[in-house]
C-alpha positions as CSV (number, residue, x, y, z in Angstrom):
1,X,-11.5,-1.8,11.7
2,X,-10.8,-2.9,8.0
3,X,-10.3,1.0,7.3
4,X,-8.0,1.9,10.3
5,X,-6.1,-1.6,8.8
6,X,-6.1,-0.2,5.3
7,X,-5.2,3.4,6.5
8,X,-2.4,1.6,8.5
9,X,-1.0,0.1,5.5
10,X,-0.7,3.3,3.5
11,X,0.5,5.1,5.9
12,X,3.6,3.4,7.1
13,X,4.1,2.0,3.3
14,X,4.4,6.3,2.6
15,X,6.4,6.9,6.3
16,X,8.9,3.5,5.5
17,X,9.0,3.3,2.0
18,X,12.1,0.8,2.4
19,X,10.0,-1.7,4.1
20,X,8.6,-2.8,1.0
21,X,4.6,-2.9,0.1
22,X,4.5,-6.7,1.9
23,X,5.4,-5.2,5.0
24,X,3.3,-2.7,5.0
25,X,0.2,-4.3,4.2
26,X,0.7,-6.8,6.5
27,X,1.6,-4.5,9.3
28,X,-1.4,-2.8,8.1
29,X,-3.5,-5.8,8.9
30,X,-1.7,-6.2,12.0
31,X,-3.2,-2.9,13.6
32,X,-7.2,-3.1,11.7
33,X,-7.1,-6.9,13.6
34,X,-5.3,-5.5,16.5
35,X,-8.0,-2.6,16.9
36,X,-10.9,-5.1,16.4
37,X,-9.9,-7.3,19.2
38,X,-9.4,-4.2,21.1
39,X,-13.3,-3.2,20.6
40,X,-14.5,-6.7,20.9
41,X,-12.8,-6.5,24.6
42,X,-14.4,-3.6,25.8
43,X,-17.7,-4.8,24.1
44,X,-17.6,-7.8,26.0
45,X,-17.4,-6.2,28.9
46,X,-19.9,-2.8,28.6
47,X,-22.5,-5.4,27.5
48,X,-21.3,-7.9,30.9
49,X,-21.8,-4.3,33.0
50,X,-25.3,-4.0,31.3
51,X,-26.1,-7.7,32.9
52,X,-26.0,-9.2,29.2
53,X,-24.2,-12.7,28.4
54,X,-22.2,-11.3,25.1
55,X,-20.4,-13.2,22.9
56,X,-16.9,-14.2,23.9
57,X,-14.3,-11.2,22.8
58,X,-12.2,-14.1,21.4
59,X,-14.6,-14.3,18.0
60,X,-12.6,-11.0,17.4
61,X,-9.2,-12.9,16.8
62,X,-10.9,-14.1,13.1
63,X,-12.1,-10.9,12.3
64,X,-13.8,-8.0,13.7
65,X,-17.2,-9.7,11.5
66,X,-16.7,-12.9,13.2
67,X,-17.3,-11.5,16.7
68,X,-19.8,-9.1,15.3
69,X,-21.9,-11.9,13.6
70,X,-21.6,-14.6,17.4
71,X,-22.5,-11.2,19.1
72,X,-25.6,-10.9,16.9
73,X,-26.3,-14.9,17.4
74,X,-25.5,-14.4,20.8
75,X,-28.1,-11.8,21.9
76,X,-31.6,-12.9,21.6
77,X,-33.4,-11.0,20.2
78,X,-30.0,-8.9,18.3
79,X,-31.2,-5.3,18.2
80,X,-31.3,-3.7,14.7
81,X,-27.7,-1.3,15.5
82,X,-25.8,-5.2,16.1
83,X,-27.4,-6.1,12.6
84,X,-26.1,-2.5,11.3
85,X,-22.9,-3.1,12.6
86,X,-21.9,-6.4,11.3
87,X,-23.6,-5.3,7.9
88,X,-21.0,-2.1,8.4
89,X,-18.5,-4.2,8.9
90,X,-18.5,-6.5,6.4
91,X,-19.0,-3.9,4.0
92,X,-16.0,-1.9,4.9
93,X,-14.2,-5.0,4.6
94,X,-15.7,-5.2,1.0
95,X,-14.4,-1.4,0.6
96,X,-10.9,-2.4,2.2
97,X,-10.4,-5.1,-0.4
98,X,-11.6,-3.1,-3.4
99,X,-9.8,0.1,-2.2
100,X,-6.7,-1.8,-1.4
101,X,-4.9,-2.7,-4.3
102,X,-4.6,0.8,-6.0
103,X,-3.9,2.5,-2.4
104,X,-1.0,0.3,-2.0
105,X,-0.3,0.5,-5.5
106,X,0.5,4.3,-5.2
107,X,3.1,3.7,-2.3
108,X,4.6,0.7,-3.9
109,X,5.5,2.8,-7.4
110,X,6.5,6.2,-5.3
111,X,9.6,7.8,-5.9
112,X,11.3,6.2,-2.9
113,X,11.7,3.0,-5.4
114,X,13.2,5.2,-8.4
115,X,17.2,5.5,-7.9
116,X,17.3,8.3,-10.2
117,X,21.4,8.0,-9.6
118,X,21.6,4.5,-10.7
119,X,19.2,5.6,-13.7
120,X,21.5,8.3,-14.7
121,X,25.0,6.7,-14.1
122,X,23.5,3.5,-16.5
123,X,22.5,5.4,-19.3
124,X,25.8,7.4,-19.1
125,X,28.0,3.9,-18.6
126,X,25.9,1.9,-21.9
127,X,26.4,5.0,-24.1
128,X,29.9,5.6,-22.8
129,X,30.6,1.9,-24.0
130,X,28.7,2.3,-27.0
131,X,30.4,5.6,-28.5
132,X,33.2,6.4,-26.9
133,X,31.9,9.5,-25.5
134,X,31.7,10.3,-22.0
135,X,28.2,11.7,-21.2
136,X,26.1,13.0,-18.2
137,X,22.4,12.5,-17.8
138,X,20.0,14.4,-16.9
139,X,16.8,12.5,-15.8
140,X,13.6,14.5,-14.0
141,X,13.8,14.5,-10.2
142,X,10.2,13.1,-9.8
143,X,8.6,10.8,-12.8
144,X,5.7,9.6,-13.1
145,X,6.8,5.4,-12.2
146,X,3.5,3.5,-13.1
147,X,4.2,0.5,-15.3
148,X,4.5,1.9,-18.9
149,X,4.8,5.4,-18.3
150,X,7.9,7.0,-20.0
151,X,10.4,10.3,-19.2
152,X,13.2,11.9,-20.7
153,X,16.4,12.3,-20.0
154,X,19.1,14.6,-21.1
155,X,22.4,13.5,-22.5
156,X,24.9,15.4,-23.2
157,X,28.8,15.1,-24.0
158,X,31.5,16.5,-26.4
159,X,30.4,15.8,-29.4
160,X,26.5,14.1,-28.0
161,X,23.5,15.8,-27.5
162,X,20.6,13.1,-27.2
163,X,17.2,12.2,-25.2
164,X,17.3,9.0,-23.4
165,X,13.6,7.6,-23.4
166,X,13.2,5.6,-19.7
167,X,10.1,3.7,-19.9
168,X,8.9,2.0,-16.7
169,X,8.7,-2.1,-17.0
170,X,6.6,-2.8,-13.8
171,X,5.4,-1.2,-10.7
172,X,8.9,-2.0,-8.7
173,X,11.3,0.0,-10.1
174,X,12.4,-2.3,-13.4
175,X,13.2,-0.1,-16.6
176,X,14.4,0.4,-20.0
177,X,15.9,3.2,-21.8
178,X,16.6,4.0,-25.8
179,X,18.8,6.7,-26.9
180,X,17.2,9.4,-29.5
């Protein structure tokens, strides 16, 4: 369930970029916890049909481990695919948390944060106010928005022909330009 979670989270990060990266993570969360109650549910009650005495479903609102683990406790003895499942589990969790960060990194710095507009008409306003010269900028469609990366952008006027270095300051959008 930590997978479907972490799937979840890029994929309505990349479907509603405007949502913001919090959002999505957490709504993310909301459908890998969802999903493991879900299973824990009709666990509960294939293993009731079999004449078992499972582990209450409820274990599942902590975390798809924490009914795993009471199912395993539960079940005396816990055959070896309960043990491989919780061990599954907890390890995809492991994998969720690693993977995480640079998954939801890639949706938080997409181009749906760059306002290549605002980009352009600032450079063209500060240059404007710094020569005299009314400009228009050129910047690429789709830059590469990582924290540090740079692009160019064209400027051009009258009497102006310049490159306007935009480098990235973080992940969210923040920038700063110098005119060559």
């Amino acid at each position: 369930m930590p997978v479907v979670g972490l799937v979840a989270a890029v994929v309505v990060g990349v479907m509603f970029p405007g949502l913001g990266i919090a959002t999505a993570v957490s709504l993310g969360l909301l459908v890998g916890w969802g999903c493991g109650v879900l299973v824990a549910v009709i666990d509960r009650r294939f293993l009731r049909v079999l004449g078992e005495d499972p582990a209450h479903w409820a274990w599942a609102l902590i975390a798809p481990w924490a009914y795993l683990l009471a199912r395993a406790l539960r079940r005396r003895p816990a055959p070896r695919t309960t043990w491989a499942a919780l061990g599954l589990c907890v390890g995809l969790t492991l994998l969720s948390a690693v993977l995480a960060k640079p998954l939801t990194r890639s949706v938080w710095s997409s181009t749906a944060v760059f306002n290549r507009d605002r980009v352009q008409q600032d450079v063209a306003a500060e240059v404007e106010r710094q020569t005299g010269i009314p400009v228009i900028v050129s910047c690429p469609e789709d830059p590469r928005l990582s924290a540090g990366s740079s692009f160019h952008c064209a400027v051009r006027g009258d009497d102006l022909v310049a490159v306007a270095v935009v480098t990235m300051a973080d992940d969210s959008g923040g920038y700063t330009w110098i005119l060559m």
